[in-house]
DRENPA-3360 file (N, C-alpha, C; in nm, 2 decimals, always signed):
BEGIN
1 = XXXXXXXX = +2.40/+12.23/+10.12/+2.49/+12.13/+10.06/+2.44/+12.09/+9.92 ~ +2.51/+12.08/+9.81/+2.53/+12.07/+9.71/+2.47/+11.92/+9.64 ~ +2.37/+11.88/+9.60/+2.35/+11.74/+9.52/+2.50/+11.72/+9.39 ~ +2.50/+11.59/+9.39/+2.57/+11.53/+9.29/+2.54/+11.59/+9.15 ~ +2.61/+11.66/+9.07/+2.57/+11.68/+8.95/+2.50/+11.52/+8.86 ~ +2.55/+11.42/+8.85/+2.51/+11.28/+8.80/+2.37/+11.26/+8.85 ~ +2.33/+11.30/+8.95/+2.20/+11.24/+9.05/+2.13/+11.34/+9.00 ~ +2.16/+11.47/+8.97/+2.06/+11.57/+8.91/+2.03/+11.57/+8.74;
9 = XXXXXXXX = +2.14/+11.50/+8.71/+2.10/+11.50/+8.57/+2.06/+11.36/+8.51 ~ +2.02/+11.26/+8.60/+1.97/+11.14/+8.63/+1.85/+11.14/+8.62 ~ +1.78/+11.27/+8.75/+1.64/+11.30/+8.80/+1.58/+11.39/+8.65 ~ +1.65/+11.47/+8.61/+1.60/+11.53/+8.49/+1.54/+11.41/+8.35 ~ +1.62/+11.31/+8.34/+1.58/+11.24/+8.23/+1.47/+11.13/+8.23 ~ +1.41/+11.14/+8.43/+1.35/+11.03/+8.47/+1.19/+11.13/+8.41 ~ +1.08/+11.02/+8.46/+0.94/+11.11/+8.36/+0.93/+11.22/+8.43 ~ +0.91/+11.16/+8.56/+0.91/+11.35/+8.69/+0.99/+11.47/+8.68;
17 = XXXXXXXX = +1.12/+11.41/+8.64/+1.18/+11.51/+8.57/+1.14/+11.62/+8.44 ~ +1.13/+11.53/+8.37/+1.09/+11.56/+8.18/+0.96/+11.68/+8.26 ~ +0.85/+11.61/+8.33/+0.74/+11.69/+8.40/+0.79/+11.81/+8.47 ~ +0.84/+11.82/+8.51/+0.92/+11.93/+8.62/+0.95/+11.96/+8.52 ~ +1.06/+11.98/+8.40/+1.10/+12.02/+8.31/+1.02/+12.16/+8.20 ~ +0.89/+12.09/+8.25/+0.78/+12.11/+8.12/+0.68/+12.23/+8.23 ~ +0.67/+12.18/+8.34/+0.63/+12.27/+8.41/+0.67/+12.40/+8.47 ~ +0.78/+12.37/+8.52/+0.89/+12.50/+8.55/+0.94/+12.60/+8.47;
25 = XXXXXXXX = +0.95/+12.51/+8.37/+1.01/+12.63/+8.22/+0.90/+12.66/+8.14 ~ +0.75/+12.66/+8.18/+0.64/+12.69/+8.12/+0.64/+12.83/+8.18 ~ +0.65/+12.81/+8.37/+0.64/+12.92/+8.38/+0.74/+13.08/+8.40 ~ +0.91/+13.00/+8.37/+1.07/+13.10/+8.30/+0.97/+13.14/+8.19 ~ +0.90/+13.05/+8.08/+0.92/+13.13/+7.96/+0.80/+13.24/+7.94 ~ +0.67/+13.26/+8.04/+0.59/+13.33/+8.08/+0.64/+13.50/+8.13 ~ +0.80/+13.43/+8.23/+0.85/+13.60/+8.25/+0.93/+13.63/+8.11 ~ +0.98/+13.54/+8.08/+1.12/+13.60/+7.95/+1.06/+13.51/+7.84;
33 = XXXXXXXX = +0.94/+13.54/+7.77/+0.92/+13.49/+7.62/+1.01/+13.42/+7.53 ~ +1.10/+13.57/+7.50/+1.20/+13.56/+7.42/+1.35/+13.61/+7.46 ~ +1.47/+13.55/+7.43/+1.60/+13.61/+7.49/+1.66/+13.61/+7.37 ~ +1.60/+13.68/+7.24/+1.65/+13.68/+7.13/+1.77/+13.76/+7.12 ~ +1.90/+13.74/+7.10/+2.03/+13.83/+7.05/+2.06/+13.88/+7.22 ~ +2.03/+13.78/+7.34/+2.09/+13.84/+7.47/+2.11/+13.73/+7.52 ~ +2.22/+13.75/+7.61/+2.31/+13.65/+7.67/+2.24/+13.61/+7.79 ~ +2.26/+13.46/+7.83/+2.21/+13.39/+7.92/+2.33/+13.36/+8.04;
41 = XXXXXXXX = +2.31/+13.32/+8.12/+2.42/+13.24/+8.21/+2.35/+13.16/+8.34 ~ +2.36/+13.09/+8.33/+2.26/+12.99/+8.47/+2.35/+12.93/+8.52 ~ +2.32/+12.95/+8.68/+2.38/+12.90/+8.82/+2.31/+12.79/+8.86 ~ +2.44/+12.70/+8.92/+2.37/+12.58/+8.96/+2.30/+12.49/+8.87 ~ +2.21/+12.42/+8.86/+2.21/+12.32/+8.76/+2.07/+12.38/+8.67 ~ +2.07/+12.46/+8.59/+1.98/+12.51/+8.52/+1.98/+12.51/+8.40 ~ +2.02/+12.38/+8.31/+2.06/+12.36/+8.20/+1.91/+12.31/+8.13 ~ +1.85/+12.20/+8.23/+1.76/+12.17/+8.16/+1.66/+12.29/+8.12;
49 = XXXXXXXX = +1.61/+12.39/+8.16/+1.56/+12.51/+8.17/+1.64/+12.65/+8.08 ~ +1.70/+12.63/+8.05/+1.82/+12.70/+7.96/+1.79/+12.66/+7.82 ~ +1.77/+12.52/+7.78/+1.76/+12.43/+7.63/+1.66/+12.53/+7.58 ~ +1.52/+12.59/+7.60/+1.44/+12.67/+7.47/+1.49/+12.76/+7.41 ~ +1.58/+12.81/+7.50/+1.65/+12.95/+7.45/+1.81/+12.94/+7.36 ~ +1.87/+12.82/+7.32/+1.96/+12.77/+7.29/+1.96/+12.86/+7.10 ~ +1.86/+12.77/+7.02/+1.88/+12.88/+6.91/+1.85/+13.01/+6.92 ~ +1.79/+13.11/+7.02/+1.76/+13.22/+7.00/+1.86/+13.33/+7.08;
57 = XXXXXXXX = +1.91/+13.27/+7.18/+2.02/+13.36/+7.26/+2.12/+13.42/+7.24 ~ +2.22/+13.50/+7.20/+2.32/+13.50/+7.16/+2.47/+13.40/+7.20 ~ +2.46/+13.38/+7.34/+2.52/+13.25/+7.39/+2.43/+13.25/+7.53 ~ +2.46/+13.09/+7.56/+2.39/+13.06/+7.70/+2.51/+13.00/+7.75 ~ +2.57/+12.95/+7.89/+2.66/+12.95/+7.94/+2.59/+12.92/+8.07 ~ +2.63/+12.79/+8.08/+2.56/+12.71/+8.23/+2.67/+12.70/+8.34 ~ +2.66/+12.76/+8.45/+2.82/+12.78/+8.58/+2.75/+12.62/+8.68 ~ +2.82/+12.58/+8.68/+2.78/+12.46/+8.78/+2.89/+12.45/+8.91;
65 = XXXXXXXX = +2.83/+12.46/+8.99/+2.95/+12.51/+9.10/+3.06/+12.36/+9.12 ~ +3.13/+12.37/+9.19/+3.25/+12.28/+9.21/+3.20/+12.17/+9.33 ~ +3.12/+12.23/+9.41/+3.10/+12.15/+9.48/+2.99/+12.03/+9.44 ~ +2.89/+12.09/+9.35/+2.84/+12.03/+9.27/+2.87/+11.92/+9.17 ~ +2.96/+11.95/+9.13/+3.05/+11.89/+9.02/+2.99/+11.98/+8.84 ~ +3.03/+11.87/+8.72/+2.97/+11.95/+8.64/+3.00/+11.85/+8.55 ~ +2.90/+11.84/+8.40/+2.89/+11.75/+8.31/+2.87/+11.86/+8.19 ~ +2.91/+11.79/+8.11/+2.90/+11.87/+7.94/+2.73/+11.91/+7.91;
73 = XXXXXXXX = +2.72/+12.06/+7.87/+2.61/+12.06/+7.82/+2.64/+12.19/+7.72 ~ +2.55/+12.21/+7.64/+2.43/+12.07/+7.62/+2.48/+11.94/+7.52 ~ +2.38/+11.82/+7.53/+2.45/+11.72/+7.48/+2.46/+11.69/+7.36 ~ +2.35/+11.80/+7.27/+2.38/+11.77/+7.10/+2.45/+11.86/+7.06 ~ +2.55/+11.94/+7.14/+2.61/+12.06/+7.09/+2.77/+12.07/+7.16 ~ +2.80/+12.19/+7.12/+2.93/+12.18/+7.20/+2.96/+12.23/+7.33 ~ +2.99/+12.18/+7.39/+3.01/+12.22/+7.57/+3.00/+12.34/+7.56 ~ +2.92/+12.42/+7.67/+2.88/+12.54/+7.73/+2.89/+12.55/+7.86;
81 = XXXXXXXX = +2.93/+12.46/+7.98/+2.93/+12.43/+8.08/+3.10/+12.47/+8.13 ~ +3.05/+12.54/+8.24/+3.19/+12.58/+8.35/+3.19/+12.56/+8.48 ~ +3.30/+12.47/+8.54/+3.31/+12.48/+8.70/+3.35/+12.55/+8.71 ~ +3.26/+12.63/+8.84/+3.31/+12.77/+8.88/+3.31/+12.74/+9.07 ~ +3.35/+12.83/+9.15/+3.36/+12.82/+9.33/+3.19/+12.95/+9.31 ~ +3.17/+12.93/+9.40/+3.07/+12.98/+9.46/+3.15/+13.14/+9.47 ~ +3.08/+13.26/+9.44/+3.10/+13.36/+9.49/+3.24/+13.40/+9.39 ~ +3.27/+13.31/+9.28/+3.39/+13.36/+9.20/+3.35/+13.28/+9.08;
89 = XXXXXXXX = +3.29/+13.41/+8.95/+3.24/+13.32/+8.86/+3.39/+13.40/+8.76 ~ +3.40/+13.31/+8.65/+3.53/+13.36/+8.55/+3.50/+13.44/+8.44 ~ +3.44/+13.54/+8.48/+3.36/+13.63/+8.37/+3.36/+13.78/+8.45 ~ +3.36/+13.90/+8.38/+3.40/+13.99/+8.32/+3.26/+14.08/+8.38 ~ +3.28/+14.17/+8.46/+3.19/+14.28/+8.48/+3.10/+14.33/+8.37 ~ +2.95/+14.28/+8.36/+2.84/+14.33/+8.32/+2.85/+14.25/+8.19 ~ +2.88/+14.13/+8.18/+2.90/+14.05/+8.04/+2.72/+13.97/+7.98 ~ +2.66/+13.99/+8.14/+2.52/+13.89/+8.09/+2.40/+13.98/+8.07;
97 = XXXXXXXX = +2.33/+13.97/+8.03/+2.18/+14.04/+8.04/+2.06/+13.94/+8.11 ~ +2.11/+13.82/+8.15/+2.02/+13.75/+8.17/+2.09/+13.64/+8.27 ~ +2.00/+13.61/+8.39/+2.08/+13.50/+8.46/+2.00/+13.42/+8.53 ~ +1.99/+13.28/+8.54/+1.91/+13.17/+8.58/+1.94/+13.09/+8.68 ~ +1.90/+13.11/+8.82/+1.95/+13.04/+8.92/+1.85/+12.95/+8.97 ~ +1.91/+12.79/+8.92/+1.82/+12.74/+8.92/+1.92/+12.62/+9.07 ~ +1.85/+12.54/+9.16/+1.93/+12.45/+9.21/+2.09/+12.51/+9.28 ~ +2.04/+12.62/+9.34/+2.15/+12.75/+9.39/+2.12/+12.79/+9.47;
105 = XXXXXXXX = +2.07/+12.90/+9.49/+2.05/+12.95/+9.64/+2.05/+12.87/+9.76 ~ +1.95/+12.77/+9.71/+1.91/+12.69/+9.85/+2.00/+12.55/+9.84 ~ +2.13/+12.57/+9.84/+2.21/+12.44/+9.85/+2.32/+12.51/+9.85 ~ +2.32/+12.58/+9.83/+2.49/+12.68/+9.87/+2.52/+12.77/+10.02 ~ +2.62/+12.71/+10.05/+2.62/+12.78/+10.22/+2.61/+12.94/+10.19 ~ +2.65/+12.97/+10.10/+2.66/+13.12/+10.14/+2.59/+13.19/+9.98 ~ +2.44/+13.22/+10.00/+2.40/+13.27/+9.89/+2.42/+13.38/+9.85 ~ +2.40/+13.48/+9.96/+2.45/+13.63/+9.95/+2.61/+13.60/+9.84;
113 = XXXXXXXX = +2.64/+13.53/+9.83/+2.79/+13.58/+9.76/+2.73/+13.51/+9.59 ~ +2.62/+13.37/+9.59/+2.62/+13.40/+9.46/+2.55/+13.49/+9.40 ~ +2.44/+13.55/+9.48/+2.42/+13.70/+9.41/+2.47/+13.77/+9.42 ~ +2.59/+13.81/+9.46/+2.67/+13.94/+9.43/+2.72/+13.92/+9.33 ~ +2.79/+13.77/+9.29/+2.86/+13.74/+9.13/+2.78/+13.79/+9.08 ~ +2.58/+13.78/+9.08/+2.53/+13.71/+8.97/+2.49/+13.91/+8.92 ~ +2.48/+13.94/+9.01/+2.47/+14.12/+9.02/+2.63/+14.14/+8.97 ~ +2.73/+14.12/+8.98/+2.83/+14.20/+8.94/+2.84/+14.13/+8.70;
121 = XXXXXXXX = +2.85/+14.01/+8.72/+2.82/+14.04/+8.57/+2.67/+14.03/+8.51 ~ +2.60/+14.05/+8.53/+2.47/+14.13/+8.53/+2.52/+14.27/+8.39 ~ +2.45/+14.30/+8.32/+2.46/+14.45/+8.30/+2.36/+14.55/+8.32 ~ +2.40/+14.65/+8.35/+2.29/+14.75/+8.40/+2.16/+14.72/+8.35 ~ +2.06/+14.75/+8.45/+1.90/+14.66/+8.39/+1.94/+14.55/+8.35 ~ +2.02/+14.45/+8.40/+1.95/+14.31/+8.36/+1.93/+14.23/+8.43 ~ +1.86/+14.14/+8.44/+1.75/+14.05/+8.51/+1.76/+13.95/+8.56 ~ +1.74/+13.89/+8.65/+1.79/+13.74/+8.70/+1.64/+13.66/+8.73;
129 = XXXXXXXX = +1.60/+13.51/+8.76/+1.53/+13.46/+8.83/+1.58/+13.35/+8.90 ~ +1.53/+13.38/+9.01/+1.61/+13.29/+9.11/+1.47/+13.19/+9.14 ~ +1.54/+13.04/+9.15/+1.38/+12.93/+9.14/+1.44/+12.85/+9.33 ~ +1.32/+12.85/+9.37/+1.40/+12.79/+9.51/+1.24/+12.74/+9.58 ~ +1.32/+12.61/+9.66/+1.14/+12.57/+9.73/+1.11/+12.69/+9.82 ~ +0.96/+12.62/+9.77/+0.84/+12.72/+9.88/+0.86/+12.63/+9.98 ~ +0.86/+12.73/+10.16/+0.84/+12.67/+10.31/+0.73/+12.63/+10.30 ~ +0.61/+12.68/+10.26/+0.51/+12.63/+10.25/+0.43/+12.50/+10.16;
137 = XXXXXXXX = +0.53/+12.51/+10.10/+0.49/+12.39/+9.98/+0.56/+12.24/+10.03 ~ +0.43/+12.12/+9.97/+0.47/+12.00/+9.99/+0.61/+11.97/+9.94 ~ +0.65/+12.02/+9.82/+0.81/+11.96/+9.75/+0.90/+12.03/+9.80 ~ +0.90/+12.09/+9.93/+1.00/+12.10/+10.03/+1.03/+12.00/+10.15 ~ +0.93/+11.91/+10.15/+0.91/+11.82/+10.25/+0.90/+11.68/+10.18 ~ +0.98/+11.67/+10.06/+0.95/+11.58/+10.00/+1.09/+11.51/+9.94 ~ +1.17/+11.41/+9.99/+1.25/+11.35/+9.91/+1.23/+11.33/+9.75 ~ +1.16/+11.34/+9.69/+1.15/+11.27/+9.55/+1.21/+11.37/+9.44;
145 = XXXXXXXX = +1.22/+11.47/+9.51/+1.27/+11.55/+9.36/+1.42/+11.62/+9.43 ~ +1.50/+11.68/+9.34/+1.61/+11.80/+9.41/+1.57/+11.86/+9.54 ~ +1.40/+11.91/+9.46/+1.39/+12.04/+9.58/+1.38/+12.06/+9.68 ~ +1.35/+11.89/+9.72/+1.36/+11.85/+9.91/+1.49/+11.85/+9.94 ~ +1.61/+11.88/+9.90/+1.69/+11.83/+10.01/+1.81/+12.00/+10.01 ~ +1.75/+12.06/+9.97/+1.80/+12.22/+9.99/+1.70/+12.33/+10.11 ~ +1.77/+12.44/+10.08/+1.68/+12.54/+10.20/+1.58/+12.56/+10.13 ~ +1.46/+12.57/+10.19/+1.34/+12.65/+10.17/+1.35/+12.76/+10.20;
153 = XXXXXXXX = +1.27/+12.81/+10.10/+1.27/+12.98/+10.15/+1.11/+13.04/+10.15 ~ +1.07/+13.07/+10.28/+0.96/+13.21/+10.23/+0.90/+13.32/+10.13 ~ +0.84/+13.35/+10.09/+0.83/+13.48/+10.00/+0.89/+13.58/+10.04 ~ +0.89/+13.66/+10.17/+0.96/+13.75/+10.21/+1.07/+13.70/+10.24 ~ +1.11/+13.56/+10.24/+1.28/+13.59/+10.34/+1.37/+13.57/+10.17 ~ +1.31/+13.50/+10.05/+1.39/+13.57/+9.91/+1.39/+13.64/+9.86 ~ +1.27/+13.72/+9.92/+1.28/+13.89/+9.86/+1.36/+13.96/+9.91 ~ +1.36/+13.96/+10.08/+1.45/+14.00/+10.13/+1.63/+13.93/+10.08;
161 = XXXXXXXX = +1.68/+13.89/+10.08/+1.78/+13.81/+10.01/+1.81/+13.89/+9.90 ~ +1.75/+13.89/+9.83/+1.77/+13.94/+9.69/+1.82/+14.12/+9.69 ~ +1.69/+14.22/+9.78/+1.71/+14.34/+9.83/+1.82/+14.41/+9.85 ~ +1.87/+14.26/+9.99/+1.98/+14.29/+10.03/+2.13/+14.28/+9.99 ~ +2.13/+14.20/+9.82/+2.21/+14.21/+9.74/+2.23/+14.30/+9.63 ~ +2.11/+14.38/+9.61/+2.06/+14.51/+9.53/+2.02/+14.43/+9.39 ~ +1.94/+14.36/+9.45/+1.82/+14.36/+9.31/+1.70/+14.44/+9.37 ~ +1.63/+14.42/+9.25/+1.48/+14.52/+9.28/+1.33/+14.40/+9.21;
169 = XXXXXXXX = +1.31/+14.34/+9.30/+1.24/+14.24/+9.28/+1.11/+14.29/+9.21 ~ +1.07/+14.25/+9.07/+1.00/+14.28/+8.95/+0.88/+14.20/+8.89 ~ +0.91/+14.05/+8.94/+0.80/+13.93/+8.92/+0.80/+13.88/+9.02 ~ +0.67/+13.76/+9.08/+0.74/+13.67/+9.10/+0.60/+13.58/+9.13 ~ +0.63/+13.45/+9.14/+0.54/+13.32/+9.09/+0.53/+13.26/+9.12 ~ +0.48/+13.12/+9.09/+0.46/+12.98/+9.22/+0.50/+12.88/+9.11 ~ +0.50/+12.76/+9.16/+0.48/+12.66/+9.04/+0.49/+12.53/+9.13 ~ +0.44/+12.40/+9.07/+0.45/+12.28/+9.10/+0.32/+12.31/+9.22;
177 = XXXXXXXX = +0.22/+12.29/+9.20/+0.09/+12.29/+9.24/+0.09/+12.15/+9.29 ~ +0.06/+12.00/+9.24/+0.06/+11.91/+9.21/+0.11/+11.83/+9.31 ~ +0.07/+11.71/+9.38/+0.19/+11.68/+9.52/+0.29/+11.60/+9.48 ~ +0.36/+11.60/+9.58/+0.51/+11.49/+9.49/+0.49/+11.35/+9.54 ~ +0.47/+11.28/+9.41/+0.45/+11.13/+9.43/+0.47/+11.09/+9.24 ~ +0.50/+10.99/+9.24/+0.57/+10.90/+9.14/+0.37/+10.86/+9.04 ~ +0.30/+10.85/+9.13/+0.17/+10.80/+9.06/+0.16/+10.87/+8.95 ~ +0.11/+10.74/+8.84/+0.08/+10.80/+8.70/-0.03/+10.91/+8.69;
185 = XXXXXXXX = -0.16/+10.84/+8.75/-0.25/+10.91/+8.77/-0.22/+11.03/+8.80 ~ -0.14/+11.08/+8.89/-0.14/+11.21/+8.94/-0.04/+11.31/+8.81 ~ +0.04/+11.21/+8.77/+0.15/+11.26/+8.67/+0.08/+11.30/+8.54 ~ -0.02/+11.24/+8.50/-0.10/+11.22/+8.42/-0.16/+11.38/+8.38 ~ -0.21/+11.38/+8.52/-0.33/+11.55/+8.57/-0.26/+11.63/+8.63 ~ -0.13/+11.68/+8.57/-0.01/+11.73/+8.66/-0.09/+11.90/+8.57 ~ -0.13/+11.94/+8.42/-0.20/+12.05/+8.39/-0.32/+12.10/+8.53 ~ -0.38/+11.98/+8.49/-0.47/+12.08/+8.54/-0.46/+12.09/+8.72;
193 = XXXXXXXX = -0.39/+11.98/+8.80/-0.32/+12.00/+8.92/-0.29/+12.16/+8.93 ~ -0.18/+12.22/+8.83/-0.14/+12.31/+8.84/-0.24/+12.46/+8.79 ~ -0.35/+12.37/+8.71/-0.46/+12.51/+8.73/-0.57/+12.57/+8.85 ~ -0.56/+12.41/+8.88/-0.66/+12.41/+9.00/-0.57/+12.50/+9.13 ~ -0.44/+12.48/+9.16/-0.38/+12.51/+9.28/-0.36/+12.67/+9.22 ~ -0.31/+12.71/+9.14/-0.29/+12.84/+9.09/-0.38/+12.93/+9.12 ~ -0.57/+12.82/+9.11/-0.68/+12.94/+9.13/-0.70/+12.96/+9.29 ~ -0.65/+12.80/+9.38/-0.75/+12.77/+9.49/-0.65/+12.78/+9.59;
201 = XXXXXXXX = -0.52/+12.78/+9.60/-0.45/+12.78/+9.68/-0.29/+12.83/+9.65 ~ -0.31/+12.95/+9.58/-0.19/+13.03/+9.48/-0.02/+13.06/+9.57 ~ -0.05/+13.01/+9.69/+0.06/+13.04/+9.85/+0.15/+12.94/+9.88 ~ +0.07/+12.80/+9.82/+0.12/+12.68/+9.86/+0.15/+12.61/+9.74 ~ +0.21/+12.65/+9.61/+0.27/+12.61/+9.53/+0.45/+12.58/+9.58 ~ +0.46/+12.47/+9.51/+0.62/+12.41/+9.56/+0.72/+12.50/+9.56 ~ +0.75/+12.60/+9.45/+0.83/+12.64/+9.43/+0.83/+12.81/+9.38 ~ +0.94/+12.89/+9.47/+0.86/+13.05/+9.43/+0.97/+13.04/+9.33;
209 = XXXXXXXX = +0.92/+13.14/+9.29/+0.98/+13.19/+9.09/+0.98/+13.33/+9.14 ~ +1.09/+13.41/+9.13/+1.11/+13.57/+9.14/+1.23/+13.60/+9.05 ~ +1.15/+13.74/+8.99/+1.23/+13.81/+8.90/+1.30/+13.91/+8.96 ~ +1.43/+13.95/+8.91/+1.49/+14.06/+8.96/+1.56/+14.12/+8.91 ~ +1.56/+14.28/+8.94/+1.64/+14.38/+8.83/+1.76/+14.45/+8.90 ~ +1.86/+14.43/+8.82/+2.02/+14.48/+8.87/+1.99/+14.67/+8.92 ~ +1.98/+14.62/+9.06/+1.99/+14.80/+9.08/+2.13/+14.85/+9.09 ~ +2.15/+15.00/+8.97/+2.29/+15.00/+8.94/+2.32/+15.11/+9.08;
217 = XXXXXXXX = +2.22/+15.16/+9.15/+2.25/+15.30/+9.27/+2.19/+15.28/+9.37 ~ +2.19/+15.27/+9.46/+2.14/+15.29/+9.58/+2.18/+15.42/+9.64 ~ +2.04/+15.38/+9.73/+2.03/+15.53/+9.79/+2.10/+15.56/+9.94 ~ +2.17/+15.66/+9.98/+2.25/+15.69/+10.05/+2.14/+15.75/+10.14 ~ +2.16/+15.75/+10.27/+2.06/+15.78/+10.40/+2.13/+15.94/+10.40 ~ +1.97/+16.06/+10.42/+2.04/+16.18/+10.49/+2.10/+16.20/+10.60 ~ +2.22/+16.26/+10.62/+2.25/+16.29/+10.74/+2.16/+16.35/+10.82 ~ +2.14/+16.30/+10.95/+2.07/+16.37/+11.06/+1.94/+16.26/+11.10;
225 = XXXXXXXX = +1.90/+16.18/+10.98/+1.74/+16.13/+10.96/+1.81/+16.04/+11.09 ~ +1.72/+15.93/+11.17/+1.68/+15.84/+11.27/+1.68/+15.72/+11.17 ~ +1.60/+15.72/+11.05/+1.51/+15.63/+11.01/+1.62/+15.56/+10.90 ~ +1.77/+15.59/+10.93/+1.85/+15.60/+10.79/+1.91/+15.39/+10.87 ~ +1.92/+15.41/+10.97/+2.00/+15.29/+11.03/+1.91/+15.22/+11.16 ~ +1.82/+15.11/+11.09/+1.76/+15.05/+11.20/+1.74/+14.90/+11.16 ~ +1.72/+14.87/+11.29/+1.73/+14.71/+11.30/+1.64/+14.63/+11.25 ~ +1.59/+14.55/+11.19/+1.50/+14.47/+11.17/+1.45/+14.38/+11.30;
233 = XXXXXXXX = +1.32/+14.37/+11.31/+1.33/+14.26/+11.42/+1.24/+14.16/+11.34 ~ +1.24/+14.02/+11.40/+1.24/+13.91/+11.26/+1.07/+13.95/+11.37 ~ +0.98/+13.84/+11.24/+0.86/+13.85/+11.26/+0.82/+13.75/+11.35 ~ +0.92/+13.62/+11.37/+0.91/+13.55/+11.53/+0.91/+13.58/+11.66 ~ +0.94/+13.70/+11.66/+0.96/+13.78/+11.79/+0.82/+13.84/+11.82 ~ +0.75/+13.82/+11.89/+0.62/+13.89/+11.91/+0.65/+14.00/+11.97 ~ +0.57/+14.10/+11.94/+0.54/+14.26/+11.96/+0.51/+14.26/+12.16 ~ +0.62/+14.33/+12.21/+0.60/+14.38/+12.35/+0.67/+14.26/+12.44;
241 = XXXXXXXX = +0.74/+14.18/+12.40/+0.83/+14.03/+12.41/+0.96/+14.09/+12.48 ~ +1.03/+14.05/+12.58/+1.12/+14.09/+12.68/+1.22/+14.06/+12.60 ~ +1.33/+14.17/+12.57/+1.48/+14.14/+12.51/+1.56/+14.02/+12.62 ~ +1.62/+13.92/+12.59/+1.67/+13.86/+12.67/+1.83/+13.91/+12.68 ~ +1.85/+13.99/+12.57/+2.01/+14.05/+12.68/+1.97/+14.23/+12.63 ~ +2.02/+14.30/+12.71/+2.03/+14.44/+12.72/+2.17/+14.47/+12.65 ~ +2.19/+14.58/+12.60/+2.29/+14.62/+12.56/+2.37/+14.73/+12.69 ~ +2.50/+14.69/+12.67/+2.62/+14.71/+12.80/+2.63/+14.87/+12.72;
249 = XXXXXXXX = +2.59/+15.03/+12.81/+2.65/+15.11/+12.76/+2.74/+15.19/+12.82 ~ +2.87/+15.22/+12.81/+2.94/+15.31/+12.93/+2.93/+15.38/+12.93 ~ +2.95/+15.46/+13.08/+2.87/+15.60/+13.13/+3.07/+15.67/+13.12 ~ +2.99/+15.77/+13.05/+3.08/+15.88/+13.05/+3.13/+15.95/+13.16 ~ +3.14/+15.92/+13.27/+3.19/+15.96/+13.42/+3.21/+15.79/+13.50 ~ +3.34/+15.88/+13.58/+3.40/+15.71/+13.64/+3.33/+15.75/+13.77 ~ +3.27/+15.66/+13.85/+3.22/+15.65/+13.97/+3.31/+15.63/+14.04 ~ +3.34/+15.71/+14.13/+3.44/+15.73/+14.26/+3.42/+15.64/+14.35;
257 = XXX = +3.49/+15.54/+14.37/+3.45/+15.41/+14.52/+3.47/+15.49/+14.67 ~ +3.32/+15.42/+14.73/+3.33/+15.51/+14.83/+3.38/+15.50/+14.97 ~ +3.43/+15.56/+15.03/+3.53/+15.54/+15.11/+3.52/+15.56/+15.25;
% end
């Protein structure tokens, strides 16, 4: 479920915000330096995180979903901002080279559909990062910012995510080291919070950061192989663990009632 666009762009201008601001997009601009003369487009509320690249991009273009609502950005310039539905953005097959999902995945019922938009205008090799809380991290368990009140995700269950919308996962990162609380003091040593956790505990950062590259082909299974159509079993299931239903198969001969 979707936060209030007003309440998110509230939390951005508060100091934790500005911090989160400075932290998060320290480490976008670590994968993508520069997006000089290449088009941007960010999902969900990724505006604040969008602003470094505003003179150098060719255009940036912030999608703010409907459920969300949506506010003019950015604010010294002229509106760049579009309500769009989830899973139907109003743009044109292979229009972006660049796409930023920030405050998305994990607040939209159905994410598989905004990465298929975010893959269909994508253009061949181009890149997305998708920002979403770590299960493991305190700022999933934490009212004070956005990132508590959306899905958490694992490392493997957004890679998988991503895979199974044909990206080809290329980076991917931690951030917000630091615990979530309003204290100056802590706000203060929010650097080196995030050097110390980066060296001592690199798993339990708030928030995973993963890059990903538009795969334009997928590979088609050989006829005949076994290994082409199989099930996944989730990693909660322990190994040698009784199936609790059996699968019903019919026998190819009717059994004659006996008389």
């Amino acid at each position: 479920m979707y936060l209030d666009v007003a309440d998110l762009r509230t939390f951005y201008d508060l100091p934790m915000g500005r911090l989160l601001r400075v932290l998060i997009g320290g480490r976008i601009r670590a994968l993508w330096p520069s997006l000089e003369g290449q088009s941007l487009l960010g999902i969900g509320y990724a505006g604040p995180f969008m602003r470094p690249y505003l003179g150098s991009a060719e255009r940036c273009i912030a999608a703010m979903p409907a459920q969300q609502g949506a506010v003019g950005w950015p604010r010294e310039a002229d509106n760049a901002a579009v309500l769009v539905e989830d899973g139907r953005l109003p743009v044109s097959d292979a229009f972006f080279d660049r796409v930023l999902a920030v405050h998305a995945l994990d607040h939209a019922a159905d994410p598989s559909a905004i990465l298929r938009e975010a893959w269909r205008v994508l253009a061949p090799g181009g890149r997305m990062i998708a920002i979403v809380p770590n299960r493991r991290g305190l700022w999933s368990q934490s009212e004070l910012s956005p990132f508590g009140y959306g899905r958490p995700y694992s490392r493997g269950q957004l890679k998988g995510l991503l895979r199974s919308c044909q990206f080809d996962v290329a980076a991917q990162d931690e951030a917000l080291f630091l615990p979530p609380t309003r204290a100056r003091f802590v706000l203060r040593s929010a650097r080196t919070w995030e050097g110390i956790g980066r060296r001592m505990w690199p798993a339990f950062g708030g928030l995973l950061i993963m890059e990903a590259e538009k795969k334009v082909f997928r590979g088609l299974p050989v006829e005949g192989t076994r290994s082409a159509l199989r099930v996944l079993k989730p990693v909660f299931v322990p190994e040698g663990a009784a199936a609790g239903l059996k699968p019903v198969r019919r026998s190819s001969a009717v059994t004659q009632p006996e008389t």
